[in-house]
C-alpha positions in Angstrom: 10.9 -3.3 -25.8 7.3 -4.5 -26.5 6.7 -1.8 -28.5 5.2 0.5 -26.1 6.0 4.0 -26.2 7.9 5.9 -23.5 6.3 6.0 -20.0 3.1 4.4 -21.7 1.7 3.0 -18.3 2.3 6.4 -16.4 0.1 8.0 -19.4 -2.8 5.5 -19.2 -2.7 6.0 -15.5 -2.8 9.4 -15.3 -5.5 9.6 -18.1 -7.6 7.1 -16.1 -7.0 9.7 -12.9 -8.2 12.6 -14.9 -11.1 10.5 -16.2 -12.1 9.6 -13.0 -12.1 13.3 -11.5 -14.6 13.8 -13.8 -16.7 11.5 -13.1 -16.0 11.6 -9.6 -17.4 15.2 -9.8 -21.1 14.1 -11.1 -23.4 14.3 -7.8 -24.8 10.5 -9.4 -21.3 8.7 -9.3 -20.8 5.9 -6.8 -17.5 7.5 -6.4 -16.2 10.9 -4.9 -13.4 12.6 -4.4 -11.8 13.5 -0.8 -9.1 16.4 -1.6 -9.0 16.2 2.4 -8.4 12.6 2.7 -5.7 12.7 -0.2 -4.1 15.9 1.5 -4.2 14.1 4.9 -2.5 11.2 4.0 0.6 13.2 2.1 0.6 15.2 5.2 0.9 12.0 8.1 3.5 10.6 5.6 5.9 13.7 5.5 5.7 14.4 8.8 8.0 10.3 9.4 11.8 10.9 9.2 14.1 9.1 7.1 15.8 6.1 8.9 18.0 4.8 5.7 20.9 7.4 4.3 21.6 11.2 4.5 19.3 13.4 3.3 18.9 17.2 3.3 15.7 16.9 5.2 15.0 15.3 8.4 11.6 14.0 7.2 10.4 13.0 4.2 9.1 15.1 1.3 7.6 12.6 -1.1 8.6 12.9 -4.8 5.3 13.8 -6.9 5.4 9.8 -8.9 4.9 9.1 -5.0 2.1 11.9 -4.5 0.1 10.5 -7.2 0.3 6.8 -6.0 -0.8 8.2 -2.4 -3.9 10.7 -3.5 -4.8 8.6 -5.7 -5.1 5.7 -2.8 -6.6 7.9 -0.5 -8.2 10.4 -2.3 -10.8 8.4 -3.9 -13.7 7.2 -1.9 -16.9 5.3 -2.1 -19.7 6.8 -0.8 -20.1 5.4 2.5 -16.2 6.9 3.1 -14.4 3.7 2.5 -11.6 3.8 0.0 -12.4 3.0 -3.3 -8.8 1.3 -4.4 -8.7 -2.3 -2.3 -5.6 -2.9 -4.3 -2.8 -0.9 -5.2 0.0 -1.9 -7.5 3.3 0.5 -6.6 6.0 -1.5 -9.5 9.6 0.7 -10.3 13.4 0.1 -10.7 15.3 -0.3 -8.0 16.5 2.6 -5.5 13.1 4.1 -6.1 12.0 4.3 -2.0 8.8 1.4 -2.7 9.7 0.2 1.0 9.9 3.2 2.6 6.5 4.3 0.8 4.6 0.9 2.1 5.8 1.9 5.3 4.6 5.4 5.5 1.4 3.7 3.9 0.8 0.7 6.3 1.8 3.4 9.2 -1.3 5.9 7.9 -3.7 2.7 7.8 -2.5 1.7 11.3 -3.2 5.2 12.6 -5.7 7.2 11.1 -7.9 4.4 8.9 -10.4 4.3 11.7 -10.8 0.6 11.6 -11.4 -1.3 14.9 -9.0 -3.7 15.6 -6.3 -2.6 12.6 -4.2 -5.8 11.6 -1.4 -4.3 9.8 1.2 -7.1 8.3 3.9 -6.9 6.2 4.0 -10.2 4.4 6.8 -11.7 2.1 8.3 -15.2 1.5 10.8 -15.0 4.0 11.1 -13.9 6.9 13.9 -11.3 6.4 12.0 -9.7 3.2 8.8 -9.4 5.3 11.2 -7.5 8.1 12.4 -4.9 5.5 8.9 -2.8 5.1 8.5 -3.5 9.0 11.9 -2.8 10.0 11.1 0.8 8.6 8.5 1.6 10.2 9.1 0.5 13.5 12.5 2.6 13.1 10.2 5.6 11.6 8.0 4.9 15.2 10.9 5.2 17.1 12.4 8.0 15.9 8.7 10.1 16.2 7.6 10.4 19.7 4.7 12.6 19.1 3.5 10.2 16.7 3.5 7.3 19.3 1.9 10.0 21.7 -0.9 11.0 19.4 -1.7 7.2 18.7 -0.3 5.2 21.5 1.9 3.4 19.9 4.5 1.0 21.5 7.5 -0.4 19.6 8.3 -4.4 20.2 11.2 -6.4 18.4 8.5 -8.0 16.6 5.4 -5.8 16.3 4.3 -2.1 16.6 1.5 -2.2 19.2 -1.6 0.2 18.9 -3.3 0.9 22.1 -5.6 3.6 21.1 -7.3 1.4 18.6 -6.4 -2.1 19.6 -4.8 -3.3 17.0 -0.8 -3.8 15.5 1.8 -4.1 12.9 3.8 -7.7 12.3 5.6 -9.0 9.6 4.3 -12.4 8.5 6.0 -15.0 6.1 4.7 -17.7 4.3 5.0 -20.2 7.3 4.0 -18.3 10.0 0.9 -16.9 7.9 -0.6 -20.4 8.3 -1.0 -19.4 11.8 -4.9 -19.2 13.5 -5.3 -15.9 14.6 -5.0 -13.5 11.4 -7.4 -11.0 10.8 -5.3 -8.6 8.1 -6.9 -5.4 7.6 -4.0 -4.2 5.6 -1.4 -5.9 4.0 1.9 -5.3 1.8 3.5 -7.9 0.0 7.0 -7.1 -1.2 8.3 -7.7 -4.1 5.3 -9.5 -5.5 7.5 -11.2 -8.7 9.5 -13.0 -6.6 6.5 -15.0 -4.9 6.9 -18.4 -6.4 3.5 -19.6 -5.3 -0.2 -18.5 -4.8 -0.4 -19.6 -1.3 0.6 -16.8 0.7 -1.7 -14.4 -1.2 -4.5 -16.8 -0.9 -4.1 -17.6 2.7 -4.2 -13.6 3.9 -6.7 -12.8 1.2 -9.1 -15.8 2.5 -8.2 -14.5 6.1 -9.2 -10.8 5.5 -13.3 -11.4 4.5 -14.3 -10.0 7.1 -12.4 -6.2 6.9 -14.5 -3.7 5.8 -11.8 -1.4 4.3 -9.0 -4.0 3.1 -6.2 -2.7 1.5 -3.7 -5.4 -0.7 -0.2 -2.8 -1.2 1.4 -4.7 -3.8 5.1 -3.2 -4.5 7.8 -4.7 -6.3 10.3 -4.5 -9.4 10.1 -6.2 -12.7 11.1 -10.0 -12.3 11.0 -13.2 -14.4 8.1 -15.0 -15.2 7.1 -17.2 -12.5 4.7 -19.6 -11.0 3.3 -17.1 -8.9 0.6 -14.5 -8.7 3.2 -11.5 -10.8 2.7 -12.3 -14.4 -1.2 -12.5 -14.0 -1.5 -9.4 -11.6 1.3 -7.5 -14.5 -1.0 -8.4 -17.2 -4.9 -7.4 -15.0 -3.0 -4.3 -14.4 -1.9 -3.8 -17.9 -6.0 -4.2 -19.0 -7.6 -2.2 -16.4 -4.7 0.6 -17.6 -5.8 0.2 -21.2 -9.5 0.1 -20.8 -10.1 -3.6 -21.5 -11.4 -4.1 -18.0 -12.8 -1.9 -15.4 -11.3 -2.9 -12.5 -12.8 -0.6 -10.1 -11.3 -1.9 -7.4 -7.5 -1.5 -8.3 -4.9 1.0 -8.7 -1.8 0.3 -10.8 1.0 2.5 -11.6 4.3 0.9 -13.4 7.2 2.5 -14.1 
């Protein structure tokens, strides 16, 4: 519609990944590569079971569009181990699994992130869209008792407790994110277009200085122009994709 040829986005992102193998691979880069890390988190991610539909698998086996998003968010790492991508951009039709995927995601970063004190939140304008990521995953926990086992996990109405490394799993909406308290070390916000303000954003982003290995999991569909943070996150993404920025920090990839 704008001119853009097919699947232009997917192209520039996967020439950017291939670009940045390369220079991943030179022994000066302030990047590197973790094959295990990337591997690790496909791996924790289809070992969760499907809680919404029939499938012909009792767990899930990511589709590759999904692989790419993941190894590229964990593969890539700075060179003190820390991820490299703070901020990761997952936008697609509808009926494309973006929920269950943040879950799977927010349940690796819970688990096996190594962060003291992991502050996992789903966030969204309301209440019942900030339950929809969470809602999966606590149903993914309590279908999986070796993983509650391995991590010590407990399963609440409102929250997925970690014992092991003292921290949990809440969804938060915009009131209740004004709350004293927060501390997110990593963060999904649903359906990012449909956020008619800043304020949500600003408020966990200004909460979350002190996290040394933040992660911002932005997921949505396309939307209408808005107030809100979309149309200027759309259009970074659309520079960092095309070269005009670096934006070493953020991951994008649009379907």
């Amino acid at each position: 519609t704008d001119g853009l040829k097919h699947g232009q986005w997917i192209r520039l992102a996967a020439s950017r990944y291939l670009k940045d193998r390369r220079r991943a691979a030179d022994k000066g880069a302030n990047i590197k590569f973790s094959a295990v890390m990337a591997n690790d988190a496909c791996d924790f991610i289809e070992k969760l079971p499907h809680v919404e539909g029939k499938w012909a698998t009792k767990t899930i086996v990511l589709h590759p569009a999904h692989v790419f998003f993941v190894v590229n968010l964990f593969g890539f790492r700075n060179r003190d181990g820390t991820r490299r991508f703070t901020s990761a951009l997952f936008s697609s039709a509808r009926k494309n699994a973006k929920s269950t995927i943040a879950a799977a995601i927010l349940l690796y970063c819970l688990c096996c992130e190594d962060e003291p004190g992991p502050q996992v939140i789903s966030a969204a304008t309301t209440g019942d869209q900030a339950r929809i990521i969470f809602g999966i995953a606590r149903r993914m926990v309590e279908q999986t008792p070796d993983l509650r086992e391995a991590f010590g996990l407990e399963v609440f109405a409102n929250a997925i407790a970690n014992y092991q490394a003292g921290g949990n799993f809440k969804p938060i909406n915009a009131k209740a994110s004004t709350q004293d308290g927060l501390n997110p070390s990593h963060t999904a916000l649903d359906e990012i277009h449909a956020h008619k303000s800043h304020d949500l954003l600003n408020v966990l982003q200004s909460a979350a200085g002190a996290r040394r290995n933040v992660l911002w999991l932005y997921t949505t569909t396309e939307g209408y122009e808005t107030p809100g943070p979309w149309p200027e996150m759309r259009s970074f993404a659309h520079q960092v994709l095309s070269g005009l920025i670096e934006g070493d920090h953020f991951f994008a990839l649009i379907f």
